[in-house]
N, C-alpha and C positions, 0 to 999 in steps of 0.2 A: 618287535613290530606288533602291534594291535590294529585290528582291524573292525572299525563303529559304525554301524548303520542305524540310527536313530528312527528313521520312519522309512515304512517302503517306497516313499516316493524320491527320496535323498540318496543321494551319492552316497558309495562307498566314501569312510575318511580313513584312511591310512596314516598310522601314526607310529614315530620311531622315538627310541628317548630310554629313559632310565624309569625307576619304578614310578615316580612322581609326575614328571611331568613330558612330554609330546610336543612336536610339533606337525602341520598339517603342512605336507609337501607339497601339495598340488595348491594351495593358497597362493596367489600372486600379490602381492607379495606374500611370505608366509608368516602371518604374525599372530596368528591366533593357535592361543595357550590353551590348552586341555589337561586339566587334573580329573584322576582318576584312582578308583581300588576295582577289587578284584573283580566288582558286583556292576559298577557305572561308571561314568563319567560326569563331572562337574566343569563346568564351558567357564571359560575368565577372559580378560582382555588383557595385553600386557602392553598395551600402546598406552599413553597417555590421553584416552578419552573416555568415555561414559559406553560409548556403545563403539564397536567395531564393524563391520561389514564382508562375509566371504564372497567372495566370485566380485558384482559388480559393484565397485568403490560406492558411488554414492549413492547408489539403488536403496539400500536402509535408511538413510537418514533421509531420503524424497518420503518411506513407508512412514516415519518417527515423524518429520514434518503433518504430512498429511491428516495422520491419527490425531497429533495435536489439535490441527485446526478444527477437524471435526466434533472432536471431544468438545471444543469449547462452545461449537454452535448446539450441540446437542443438551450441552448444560444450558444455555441460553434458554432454548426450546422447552425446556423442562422447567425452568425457572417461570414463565410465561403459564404453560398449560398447570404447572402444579399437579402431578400425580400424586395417587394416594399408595400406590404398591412399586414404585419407581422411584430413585435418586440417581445424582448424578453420580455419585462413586463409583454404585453398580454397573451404569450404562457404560462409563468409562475401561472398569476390566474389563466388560463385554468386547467393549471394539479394540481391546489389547488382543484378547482371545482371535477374533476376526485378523487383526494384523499379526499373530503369529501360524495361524493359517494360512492366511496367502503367501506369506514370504517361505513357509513350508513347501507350500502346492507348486508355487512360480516358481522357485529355488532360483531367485535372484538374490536372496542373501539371507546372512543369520545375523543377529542382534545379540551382541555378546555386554553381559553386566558385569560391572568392576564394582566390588562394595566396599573398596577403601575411597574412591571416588563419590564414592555418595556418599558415605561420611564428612569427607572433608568438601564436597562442594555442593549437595543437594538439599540433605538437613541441614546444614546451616541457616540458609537462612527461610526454612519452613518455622524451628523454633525460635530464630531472632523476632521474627513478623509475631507469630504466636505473642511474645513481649510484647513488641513494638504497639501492635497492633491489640493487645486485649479490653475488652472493658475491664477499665481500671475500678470507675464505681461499682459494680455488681461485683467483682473479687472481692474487692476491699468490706464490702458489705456482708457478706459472708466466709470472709476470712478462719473463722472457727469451721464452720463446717466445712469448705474447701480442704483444710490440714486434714482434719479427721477422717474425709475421704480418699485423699489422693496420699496420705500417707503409710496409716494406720489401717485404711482399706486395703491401698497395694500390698501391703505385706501379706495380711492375712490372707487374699487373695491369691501370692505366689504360695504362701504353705499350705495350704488347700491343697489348689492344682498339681503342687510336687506331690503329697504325699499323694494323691487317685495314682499319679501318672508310674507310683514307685511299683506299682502291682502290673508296669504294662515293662519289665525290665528287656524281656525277653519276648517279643515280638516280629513276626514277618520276617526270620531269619536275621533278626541284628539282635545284638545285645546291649542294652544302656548302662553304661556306668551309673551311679548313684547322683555323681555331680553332673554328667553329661543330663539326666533327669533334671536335674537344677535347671540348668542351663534351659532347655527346653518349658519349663515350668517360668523363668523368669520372660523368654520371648512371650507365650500365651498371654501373660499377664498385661501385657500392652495394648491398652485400649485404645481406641480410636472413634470416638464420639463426634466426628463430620457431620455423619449423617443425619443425627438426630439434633445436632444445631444448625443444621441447613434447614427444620423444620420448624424451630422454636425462636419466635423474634423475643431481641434483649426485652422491647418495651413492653411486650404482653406476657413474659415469663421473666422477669429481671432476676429475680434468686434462682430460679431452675437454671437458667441459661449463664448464669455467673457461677453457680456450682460446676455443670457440667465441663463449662470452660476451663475455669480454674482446676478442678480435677484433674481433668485430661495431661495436662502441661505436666502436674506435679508427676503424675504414674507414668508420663513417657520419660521424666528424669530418672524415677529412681528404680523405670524398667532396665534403663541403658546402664546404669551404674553396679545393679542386680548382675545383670550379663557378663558387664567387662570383669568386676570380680570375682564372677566364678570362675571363668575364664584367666585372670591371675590367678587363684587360689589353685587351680586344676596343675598351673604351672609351677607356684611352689611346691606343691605336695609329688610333685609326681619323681620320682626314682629313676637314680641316670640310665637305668635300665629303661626307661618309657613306660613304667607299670604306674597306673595312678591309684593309690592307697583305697584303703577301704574308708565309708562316711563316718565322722564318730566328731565328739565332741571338740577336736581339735578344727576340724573343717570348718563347724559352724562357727568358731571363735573369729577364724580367720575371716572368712568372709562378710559376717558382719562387721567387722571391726574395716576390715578395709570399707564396707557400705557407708560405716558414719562419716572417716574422715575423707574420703572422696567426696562426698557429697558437700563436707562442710566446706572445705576447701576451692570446691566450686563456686560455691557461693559467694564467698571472700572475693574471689578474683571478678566474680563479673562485678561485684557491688563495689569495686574499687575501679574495675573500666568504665561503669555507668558513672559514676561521683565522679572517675577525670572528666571526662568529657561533659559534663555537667558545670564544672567549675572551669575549664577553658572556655566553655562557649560564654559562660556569664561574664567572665573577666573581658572579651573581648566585647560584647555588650555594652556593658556599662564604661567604657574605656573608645568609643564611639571605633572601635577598629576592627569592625563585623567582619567579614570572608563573604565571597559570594554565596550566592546560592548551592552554586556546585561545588563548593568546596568544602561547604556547609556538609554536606552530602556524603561528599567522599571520606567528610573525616570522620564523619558517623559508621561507615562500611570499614574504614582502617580500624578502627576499635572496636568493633564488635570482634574482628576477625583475628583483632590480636587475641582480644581475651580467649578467645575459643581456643587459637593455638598456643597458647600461654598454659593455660588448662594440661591440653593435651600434653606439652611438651616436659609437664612436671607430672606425669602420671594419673592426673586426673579428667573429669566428666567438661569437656567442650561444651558440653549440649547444655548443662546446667548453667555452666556459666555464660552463654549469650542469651539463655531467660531472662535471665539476672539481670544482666546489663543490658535487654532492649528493654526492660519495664522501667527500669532506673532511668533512661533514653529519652523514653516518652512522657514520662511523671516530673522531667526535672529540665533535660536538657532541650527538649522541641520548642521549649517556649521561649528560649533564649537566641532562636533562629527568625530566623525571615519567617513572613506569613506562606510566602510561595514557595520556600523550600520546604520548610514541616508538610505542608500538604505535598508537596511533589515526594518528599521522602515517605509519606505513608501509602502514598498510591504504586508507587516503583516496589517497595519492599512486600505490598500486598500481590501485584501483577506478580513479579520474581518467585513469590511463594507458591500462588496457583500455577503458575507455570510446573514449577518440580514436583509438587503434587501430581499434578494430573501427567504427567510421564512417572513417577513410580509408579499409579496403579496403573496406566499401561503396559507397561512392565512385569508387572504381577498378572496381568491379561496374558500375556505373551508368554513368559514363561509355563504359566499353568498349563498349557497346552506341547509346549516343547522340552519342559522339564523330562528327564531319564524315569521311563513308564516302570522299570524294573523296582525304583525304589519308593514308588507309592504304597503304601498302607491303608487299606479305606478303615479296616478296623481301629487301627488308632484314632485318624482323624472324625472319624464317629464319637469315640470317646472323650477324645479333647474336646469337641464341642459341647458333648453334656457334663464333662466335669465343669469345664466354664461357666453353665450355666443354675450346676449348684455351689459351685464357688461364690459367684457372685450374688447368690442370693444368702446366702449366709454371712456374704462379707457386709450388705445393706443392713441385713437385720443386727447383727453384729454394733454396726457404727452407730445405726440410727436410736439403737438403746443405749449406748455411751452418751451421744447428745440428750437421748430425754434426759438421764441423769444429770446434762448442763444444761437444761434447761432449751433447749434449741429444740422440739418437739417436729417429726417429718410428720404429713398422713400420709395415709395407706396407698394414693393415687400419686402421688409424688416419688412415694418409695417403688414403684412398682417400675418409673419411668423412668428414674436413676438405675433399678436394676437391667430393666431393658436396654437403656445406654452402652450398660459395662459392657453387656459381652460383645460387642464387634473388636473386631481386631484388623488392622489394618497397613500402611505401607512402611510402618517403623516395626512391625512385629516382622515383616518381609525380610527390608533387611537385616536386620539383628539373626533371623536362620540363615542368610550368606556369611557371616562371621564365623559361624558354626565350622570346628576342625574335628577331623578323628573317623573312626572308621563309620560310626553313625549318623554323622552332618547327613548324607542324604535322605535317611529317615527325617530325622529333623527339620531338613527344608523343604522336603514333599508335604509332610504332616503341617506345617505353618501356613503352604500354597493351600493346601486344602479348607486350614481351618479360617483362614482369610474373606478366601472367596466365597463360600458356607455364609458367613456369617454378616458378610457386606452385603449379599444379593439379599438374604431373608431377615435378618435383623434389621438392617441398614434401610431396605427396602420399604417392610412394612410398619417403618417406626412413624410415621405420618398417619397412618390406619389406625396405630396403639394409642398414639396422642386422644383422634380423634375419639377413639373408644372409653376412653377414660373421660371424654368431656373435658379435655382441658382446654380445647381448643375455642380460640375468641381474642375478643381483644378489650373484653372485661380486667380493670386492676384487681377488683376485687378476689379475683377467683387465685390469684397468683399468690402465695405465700411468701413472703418476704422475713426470713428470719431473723435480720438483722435492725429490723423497723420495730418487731416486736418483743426483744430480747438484749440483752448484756451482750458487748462485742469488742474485744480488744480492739477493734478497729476506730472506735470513738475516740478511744484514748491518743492511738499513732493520728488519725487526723488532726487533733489538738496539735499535738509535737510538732506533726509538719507544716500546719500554718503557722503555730507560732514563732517558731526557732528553724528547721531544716530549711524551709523555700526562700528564708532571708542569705541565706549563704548559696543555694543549687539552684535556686531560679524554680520558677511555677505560679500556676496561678493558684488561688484560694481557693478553695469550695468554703460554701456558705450553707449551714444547716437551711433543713427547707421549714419556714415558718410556721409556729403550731397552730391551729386555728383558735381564733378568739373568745374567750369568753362568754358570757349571758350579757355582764354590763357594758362590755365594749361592743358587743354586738349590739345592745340597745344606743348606744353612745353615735355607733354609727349610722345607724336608721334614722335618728333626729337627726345627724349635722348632716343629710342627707336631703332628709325633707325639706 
């Protein structure tokens, strides 16, 4: 029998059960799950939904409603006034914070998180939209330096962060395993660059704002895929005894090896749901026997959703593979649809995505305040945020001298706003620390709550202010760098392929180079047949 008292203003919970896990007697019904060790408790849900409620049934979901609605009037409001030290990310865990207050204070109910449920129903389709929805041109335009960022940055980025984080083993009364440090070093690593493209429009920053994007997506892939493998590897390696080995050359074989072929194999599978569904919508097309609208629709939602589980079901990365196949989606199969469905499916998949959005950082609001106070860290979370922050400035200078040597040259005002981007971190680095098992998951997840919220109020915050300080701010072309206008870009080449050969078989429309301007004698040619 254990006996938890979370805040002075809560109820005693009483709880009966075996070393793992409790249940709360007094709950009517009694359905809320509590794991715990010697030190806290960790709160779960074991009903089938996203959020639970103790005492009055639907008294949280009226709180989860209500926040919602507000959240979205307040982004409105924000969106209108334009601050310069305010976003709506922040405002948002703000009034998480606020709602896990009053539902403390009122003690009309708790708000319990399940993070297999938001794997399998929340990110989903935050990274399908992400596809569905990205600027294809701005990627594709800078296609070389996107990779080089969100790849070869990520990395160097998580080994940075690991090795500061391997000098914090023994901290606030826990101890980190070496891989458990991994594990930790791979959630930091997960950027979340919102905020600073809620400030930056595609047409006045087209390379900045297609880097950022395209970055973002690649480092939230091969953050999730960093995590689950070490997370495998911890499992391979560890001893029927439950002892997990010491780090050595074997670990890192392991783990990147499984990093590659996960990753590759993602890829496969979504670029194979994207091409079916590309090649069924064109056959029905061209074969005058279209589908409605909504069915248009729905068969678009059955194959992303296959691919994701298809993914998973074979040991690999979901999340990569519905990138995959929402870009393939939008590039090949929208145009093989109705005019009213493609727009209704990019407007439903956009609403759907800010919806789950703006309930994780709620969420991450809510918790932060009701999370178990015994296994905060401030010293750590201090640390994670300045190892981040020379992580990521070594991982810019890093990249951006790999490109000068290809020719793709960043300045110093650009490199500065890409480093600023990196460090926030946000509601995929959230939950990636609920995945977190072992005697130091709650270090772990307090340490992520902290370094989150850090970094979305005053990063996130004041990235409108940074912009403007750097003078990039306008809606001058000229001042925007476009690297792929002035440079060599594998992407010339794949544009050729795909209008010549690929959009004849997947359906799509052309792009047309934008025309160079004319010469001296054609320009005089036209002045006379003018005159």
């Amino acid at each position: 029998t254990v006996s938890w008292r979370p805040f002075p203003w809560v109820a005693d919970v009483r709880l009966v059960g075996n070393d793992n896990f409790g249940f709360d007697e007094s709950a009517n019904p009694p359905t809320v799950l509590l794991r715990y060790t010697r030190r806290h408790a960790v709160m779960a849900s074991v009903l089938p939904s996203l959020f639970m409620v103790v005492g009055k049934g639907d008294g949280g979901y009226a709180y989860l409603l209500a926040a919602l609605g507000i959240s979205l009037l307040v982004g409105h409001w924000l969106e209108v006034v334009k601050p310069k030290f305010v976003q709506d990310s922040g405002m948002t865990i703000l009034i998480g914070v606020a709602v896990g207050l009053g539902t403390g204070v009122g003690g009309s109910g708790v708000l319990m998180f399940n993070e297999r449920l938001f794997f399998e129903w929340l990110l989903p389709p935050i990274i399908f939209t992400a596809g569905f929805a990205c600027k294809r041109k701005h990627i594709f335009s800078n296609m070389t330096v996107i990779l080089m960022f969100g790849i070869i940055g990520t990395i160097i980025n998580f080994l940075i962060i690991a090795v500061f984080l391997m000098g914090y083993s023994d901290v606030c009364g826990y101890s980190l395993h070496p891989l458990e440090t991994l594990s930790l070093a791979a959630i930091l690593s997960a950027t979340d660059s919102v905020a600073v493209l809620g400030v930056l429009s595609p047409d006045t920053y087209p390379g900045l704002f297609g880097i950022l994007s395209g970055e973002g997506i690649i480092n939230d892939a091969i953050a999730i895929v960093l995590f689950r493998s070490i997370g495998t590897t911890i499992k391979e390696l560890t001893t029927v005894g439950g002892v997990i080995p010491s780090l050595d050359s074997k670990s890192f074989y392991v783990l990147f090896t499984a990093v590659f072929w996960v990753g590759l194999w993602s890829v496969l599978i979504g670029l194979v749901s994207g091409i079916s569904s590309a090649i069924l919508l064109k056959m029905l097309k061209t074969k005058n026997a279209r589908m409605e609208p909504k069915r248009e629709l729905a068969l678009l939602i059955i194959i992303a959703y296959l691919a994701n589980y298809t993914a998973e079901a074979t040991g690999n990365s979901g999340i990569v593979s519905l990138f995959v196949c929402g870009v393939i989606m939008s590039h090949y199969a929208l145009h093989s649809m109705h005019k009213g469905s493609s727009h209704s499916a990019l407007k439903t998949f956009e609403t759907i995505s800010y919806l789950c959005e703006t309930f994780l950082l709620l969420t991450l609001g809510y918790y932060t305040v009701n999370y178990d106070r015994s296994a905060w860290c401030y010293e750590l979370i201090a640390a994670s945020v300045m190892i981040i922050m020379v992580s990521r400035a070594v991982t810019v200078c890093a990249v951006s001298l790999i490109l000068l040597v290809l020719r793709f040259p960043i300045d110093a005002k650009h490199a500065v706003m890409l480093w600023w981007a990196g460090l926030i971190r946000g509601s995929l680095a959230f939950a990636l620390s609920f995945s977190s098992s072992g005697k130091a998951a709650p270090l772990i997840i307090s340490t992520t709550f902290g370094v989150v919220v850090i970094t979305m109020l005053i990063f996130g915050g004041f990235s409108s202010w940074v912009l403007s300080s750097l003078e990039m701010e306008g809606t001058d072309h000229d001042t925007e760098q476009d690297w792929s206008s002035h440079h060599w870009s594998p992407a010339n080449y794949f544009q050729h392929i795909d209008d010549s050969y690929i959009k004849r078989f997947l359906g799509g429309s052309k792009r047309y180079p934008t025309p160079k301007p004319p010469d001296e004698a054609t320009r005089l040619l036209d002045t006379d047949s003018e005159v």
